[in-house]
Backbone as a ProteinNet text record, in pm:
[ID]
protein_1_A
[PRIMARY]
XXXXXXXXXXXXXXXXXXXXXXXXXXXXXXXXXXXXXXXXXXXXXXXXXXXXXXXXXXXXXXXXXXXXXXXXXXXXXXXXXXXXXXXXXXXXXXXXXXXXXXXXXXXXXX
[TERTIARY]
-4616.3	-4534.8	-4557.8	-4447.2	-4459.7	-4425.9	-4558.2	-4549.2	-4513.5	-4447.4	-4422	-4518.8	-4526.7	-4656.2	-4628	-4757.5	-4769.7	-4640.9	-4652.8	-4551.2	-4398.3	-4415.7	-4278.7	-4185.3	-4309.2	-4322.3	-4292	-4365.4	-4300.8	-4186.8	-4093.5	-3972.5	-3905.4	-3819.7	-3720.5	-3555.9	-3454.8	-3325.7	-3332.9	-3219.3	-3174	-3101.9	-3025.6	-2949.5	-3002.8	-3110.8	-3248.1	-3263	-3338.6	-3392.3	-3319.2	-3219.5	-3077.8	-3028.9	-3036.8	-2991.8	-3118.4	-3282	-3371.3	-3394.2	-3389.6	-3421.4	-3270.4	-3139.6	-3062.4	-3086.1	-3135.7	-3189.4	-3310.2	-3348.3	-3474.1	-3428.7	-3337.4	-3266.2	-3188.6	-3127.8	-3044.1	-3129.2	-3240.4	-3301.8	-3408.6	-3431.9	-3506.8	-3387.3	-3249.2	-3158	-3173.6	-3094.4	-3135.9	-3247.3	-3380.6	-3495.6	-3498	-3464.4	-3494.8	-3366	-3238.8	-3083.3	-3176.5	-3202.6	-3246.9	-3360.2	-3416.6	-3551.2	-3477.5	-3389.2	-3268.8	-3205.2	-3150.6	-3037.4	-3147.8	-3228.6	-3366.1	-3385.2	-3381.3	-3460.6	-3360.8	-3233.9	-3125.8	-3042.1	-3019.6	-2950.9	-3064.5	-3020.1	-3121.7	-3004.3	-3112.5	-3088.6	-3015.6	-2920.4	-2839	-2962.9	-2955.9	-3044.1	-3059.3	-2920.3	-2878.9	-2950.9	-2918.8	-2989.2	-3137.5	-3207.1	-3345.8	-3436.7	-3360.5	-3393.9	-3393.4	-3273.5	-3218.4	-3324.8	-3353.2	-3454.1	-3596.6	-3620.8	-3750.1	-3770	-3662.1	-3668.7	-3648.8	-3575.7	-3543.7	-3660.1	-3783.2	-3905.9	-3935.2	-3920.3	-3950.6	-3817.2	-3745.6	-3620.4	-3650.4	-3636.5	-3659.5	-3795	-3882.9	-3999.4	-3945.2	-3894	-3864.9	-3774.1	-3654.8	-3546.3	-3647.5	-3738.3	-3787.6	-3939.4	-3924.4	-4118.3	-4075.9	-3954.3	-3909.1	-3888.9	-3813.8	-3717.7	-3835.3	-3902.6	-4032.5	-4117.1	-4151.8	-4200.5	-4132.8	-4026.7	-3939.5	-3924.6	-3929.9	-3970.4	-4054.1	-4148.5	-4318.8	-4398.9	-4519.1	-4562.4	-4677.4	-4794.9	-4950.9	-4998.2	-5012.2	-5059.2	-4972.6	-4897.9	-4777	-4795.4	-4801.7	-4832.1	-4992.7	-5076.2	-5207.1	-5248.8	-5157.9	-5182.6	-5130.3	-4984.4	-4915.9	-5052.6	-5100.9	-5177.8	-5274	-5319.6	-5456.6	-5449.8	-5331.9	-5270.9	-5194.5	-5161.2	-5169	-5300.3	-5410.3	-5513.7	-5589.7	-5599.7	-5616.9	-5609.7	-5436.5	-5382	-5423.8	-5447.4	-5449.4	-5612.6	-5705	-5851.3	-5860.8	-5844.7	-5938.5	-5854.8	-5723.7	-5626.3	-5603.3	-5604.3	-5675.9	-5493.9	-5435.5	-5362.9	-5423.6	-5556.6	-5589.8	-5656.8	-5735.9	-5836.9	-5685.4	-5591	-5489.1	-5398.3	-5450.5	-5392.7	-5459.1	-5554.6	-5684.1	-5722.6	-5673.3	-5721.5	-5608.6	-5476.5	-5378	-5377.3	-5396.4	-5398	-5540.1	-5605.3	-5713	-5715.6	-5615.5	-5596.5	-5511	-5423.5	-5262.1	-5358.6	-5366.1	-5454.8	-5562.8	-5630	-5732.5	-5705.9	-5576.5	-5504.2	-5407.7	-5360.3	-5283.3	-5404.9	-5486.6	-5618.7	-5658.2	-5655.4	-5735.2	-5618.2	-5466.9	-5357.9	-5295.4	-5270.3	-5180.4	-5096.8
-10466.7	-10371.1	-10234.1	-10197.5	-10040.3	-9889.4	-9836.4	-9753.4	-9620.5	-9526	-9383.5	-9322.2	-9215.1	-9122.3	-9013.4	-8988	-8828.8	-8702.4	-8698.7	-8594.1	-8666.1	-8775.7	-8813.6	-8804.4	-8829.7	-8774.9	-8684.4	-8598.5	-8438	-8388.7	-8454.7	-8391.3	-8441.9	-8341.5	-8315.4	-8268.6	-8349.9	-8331.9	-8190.7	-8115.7	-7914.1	-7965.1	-8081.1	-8063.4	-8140.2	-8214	-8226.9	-8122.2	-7996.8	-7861.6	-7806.8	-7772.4	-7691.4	-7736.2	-7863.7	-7927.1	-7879.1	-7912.6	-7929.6	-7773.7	-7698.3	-7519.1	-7496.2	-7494.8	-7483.2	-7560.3	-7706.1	-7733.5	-7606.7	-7631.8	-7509.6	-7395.2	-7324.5	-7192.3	-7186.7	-7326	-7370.5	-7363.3	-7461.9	-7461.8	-7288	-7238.3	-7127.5	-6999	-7037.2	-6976	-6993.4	-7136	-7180.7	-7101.6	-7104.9	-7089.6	-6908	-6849.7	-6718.5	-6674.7	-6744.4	-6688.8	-6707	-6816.8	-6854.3	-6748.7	-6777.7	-6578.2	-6470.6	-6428	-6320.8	-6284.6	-6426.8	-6436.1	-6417.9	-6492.5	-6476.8	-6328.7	-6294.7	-6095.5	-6025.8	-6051.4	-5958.9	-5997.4	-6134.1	-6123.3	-6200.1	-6150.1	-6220.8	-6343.2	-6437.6	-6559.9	-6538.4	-6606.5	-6640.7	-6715.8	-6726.6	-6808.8	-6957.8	-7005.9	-7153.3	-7165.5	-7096.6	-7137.5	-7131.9	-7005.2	-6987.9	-7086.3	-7194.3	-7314.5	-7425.4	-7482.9	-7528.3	-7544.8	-7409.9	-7438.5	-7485.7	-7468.2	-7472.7	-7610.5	-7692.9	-7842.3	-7880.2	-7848.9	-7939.9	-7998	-7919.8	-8018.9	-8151.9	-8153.6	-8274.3	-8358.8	-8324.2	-8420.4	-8490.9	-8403.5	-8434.4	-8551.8	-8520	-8638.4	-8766.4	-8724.3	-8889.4	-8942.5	-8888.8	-8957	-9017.4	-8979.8	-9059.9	-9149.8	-9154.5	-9230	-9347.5	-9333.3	-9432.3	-9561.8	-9494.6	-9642.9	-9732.1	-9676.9	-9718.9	-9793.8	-9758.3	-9819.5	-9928.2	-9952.2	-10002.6	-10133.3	-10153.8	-10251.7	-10294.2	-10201.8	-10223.9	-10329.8	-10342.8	-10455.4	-10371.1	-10446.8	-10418	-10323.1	-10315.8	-10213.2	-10135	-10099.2	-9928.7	-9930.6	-10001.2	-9932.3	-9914.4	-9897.5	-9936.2	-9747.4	-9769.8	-9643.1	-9511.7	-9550.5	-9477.7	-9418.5	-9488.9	-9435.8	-9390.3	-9414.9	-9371.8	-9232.4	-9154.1	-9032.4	-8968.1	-9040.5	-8966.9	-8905.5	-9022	-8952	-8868.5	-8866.6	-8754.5	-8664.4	-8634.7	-8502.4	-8463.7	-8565.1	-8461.3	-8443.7	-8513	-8461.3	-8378	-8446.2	-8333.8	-8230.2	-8228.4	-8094.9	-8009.1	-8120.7	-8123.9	-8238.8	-8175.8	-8275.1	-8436.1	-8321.4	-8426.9	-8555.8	-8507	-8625.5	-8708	-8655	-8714.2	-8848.5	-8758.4	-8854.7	-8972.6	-8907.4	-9028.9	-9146.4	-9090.6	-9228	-9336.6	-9226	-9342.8	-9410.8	-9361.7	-9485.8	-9583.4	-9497.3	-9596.7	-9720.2	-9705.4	-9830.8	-9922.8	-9872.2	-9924.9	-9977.2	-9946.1	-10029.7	-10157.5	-10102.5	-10190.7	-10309.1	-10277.6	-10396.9	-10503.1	-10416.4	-10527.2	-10559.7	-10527.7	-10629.9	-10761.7	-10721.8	-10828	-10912.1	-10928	-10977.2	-10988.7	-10894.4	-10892.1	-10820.3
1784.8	1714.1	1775.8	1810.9	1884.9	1763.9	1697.2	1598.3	1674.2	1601.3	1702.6	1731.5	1792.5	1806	1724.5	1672.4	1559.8	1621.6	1744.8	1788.6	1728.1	1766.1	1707	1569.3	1498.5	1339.6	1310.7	1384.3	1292.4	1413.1	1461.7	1506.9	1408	1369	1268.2	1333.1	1293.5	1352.2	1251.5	1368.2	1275.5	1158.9	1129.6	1043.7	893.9	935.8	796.5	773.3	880.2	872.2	734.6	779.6	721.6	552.7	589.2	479.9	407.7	401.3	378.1	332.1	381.1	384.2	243.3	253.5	210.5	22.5	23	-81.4	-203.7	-63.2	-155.2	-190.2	-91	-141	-275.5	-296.6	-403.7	-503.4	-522.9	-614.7	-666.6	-549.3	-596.7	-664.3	-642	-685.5	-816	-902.4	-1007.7	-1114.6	-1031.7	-1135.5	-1130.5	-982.8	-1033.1	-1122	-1109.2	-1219.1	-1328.1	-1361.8	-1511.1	-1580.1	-1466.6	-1557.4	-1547.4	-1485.4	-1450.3	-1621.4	-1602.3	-1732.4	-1883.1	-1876.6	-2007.3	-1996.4	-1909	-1936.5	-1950.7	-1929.9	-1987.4	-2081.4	-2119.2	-2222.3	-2348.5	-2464.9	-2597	-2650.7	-2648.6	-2732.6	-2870.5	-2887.9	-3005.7	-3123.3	-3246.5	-3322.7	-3295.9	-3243.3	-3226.2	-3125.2	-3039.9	-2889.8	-2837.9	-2971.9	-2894.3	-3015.6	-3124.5	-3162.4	-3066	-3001.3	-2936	-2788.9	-2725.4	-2608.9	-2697.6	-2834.6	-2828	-2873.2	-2916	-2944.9	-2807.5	-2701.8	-2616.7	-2533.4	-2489.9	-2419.7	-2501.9	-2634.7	-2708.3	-2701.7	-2695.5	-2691.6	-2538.6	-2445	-2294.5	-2308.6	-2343.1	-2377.3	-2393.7	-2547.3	-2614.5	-2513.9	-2464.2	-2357.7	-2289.5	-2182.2	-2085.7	-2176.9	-2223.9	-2252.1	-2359.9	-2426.5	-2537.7	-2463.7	-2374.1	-2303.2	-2262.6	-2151.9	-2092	-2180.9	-2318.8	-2405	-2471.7	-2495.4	-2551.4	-2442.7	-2334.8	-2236.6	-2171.2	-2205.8	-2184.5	-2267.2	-2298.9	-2338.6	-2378.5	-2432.1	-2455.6	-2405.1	-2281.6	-2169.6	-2186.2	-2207.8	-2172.9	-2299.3	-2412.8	-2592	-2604.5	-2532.4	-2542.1	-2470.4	-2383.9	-2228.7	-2320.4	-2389.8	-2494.1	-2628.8	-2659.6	-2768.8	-2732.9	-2615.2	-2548.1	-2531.1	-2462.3	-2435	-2555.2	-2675.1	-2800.1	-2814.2	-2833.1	-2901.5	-2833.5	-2668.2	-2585.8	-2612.6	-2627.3	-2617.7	-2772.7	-2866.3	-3026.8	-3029	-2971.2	-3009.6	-2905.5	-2721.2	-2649.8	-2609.9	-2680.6	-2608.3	-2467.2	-2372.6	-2271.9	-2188.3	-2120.3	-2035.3	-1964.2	-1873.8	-1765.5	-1877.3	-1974.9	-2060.3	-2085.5	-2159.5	-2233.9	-2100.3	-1975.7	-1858.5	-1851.5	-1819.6	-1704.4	-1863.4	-2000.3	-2092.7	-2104.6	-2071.4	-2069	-1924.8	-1851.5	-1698.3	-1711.9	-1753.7	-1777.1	-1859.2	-1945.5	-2125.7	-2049.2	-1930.8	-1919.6	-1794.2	-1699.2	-1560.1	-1594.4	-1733.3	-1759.4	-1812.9	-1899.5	-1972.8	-1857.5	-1800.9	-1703.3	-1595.5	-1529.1	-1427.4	-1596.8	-1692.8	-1823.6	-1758.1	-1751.2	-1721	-1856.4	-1925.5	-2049.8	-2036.8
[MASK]
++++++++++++++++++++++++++++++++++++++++++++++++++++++++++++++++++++++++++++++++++++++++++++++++++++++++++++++

């Protein structure tokens, strides 16, 4: 099997470049409009409710489904990172107990 060489790797066609550079410009557009628009105009009542439910809405969308077709281990990994996050208030503890419940349960093979 003939693998490339490291030089080969990091050559990049201009029009990845471009495309690639142009992405980021896009996106850093996006995030600095959005602090732009927050510092000059004030929130409506509806709306500055509205942003402050939406991280929890955004949650449940992605972690329900996942659970909802998961088994032992993903409800096991799930509660592990509940009780993380409500005793040690702490992200990483709330991480490393749910990979730890969910890895440990599927090597048991459940």
């Amino acid at each position: 099997m003939n693998f490339p060489s490291f030089a080969d790797m990091l050559r990049v066609d201009s029009a990845t470049l471009i495309a690639f550079l142009a992405m980021g410009a896009a996106t850093f557009a996006v995030r600095a409009g959005g602090i732009l628009m927050v510092r000059f105009l004030r929130p409506t009542p509806f709306l500055d409710a509205f942003l402050h439910h939406l991280p929890g809405a955004m949650f449940a969308a992605l972690v329900f489904p996942a659970l909802l077709e998961g088994g032992p281990p993903e409800w096991a990994g799930a509660a592990a990172a509940y009780l993380g996050a409500r005793y040690a208030g702490q992200l990483a503890v709330a991480l490393a107990l749910a990979v730890g419940a969910t890895v440990s349960l599927k090597l048991l093979g459940l």
